[in-house]
Phi, psi and omega in degrees: 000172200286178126286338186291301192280337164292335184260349171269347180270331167298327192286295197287007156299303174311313178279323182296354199248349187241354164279325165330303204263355147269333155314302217279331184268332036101296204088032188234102199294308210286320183297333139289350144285303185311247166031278184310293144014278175293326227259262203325314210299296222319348193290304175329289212295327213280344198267328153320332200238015167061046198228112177267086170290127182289150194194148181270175191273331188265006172283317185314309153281359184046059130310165167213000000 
């Protein structure tokens, strides 16, 4: 894969883990399902694409 797309999957990693965690000081129960939500596809999408992201086992499964 590119540097262009290892680096796009990091940002949008990044804005979902800091959107996440603002649902979650929020209180906003559906938005941290969403949240997780994104945080599991891009982990998915990036390990498809032979790309290793640090993550935890509950980002990983979109737990919370």
């Amino acid at each position: 894969m590119t540097a262009m797309f290892d680096e796009e999957l990091r940002e949008q990693l990044a804005r979902a883990r800091e959107e996440l965690a603002a649902a979650r000081e929020d209180g906003d129960a559906d938005g941290v399902q969403a949240y997780l939500g994104r945080v599991a596809a891009l982990l998915r999408l990036a390990s498809q694409h032979g790309i290793q992201l640090p993550h935890t086992p509950e980002e990983e499964q979109g737990e919370s």
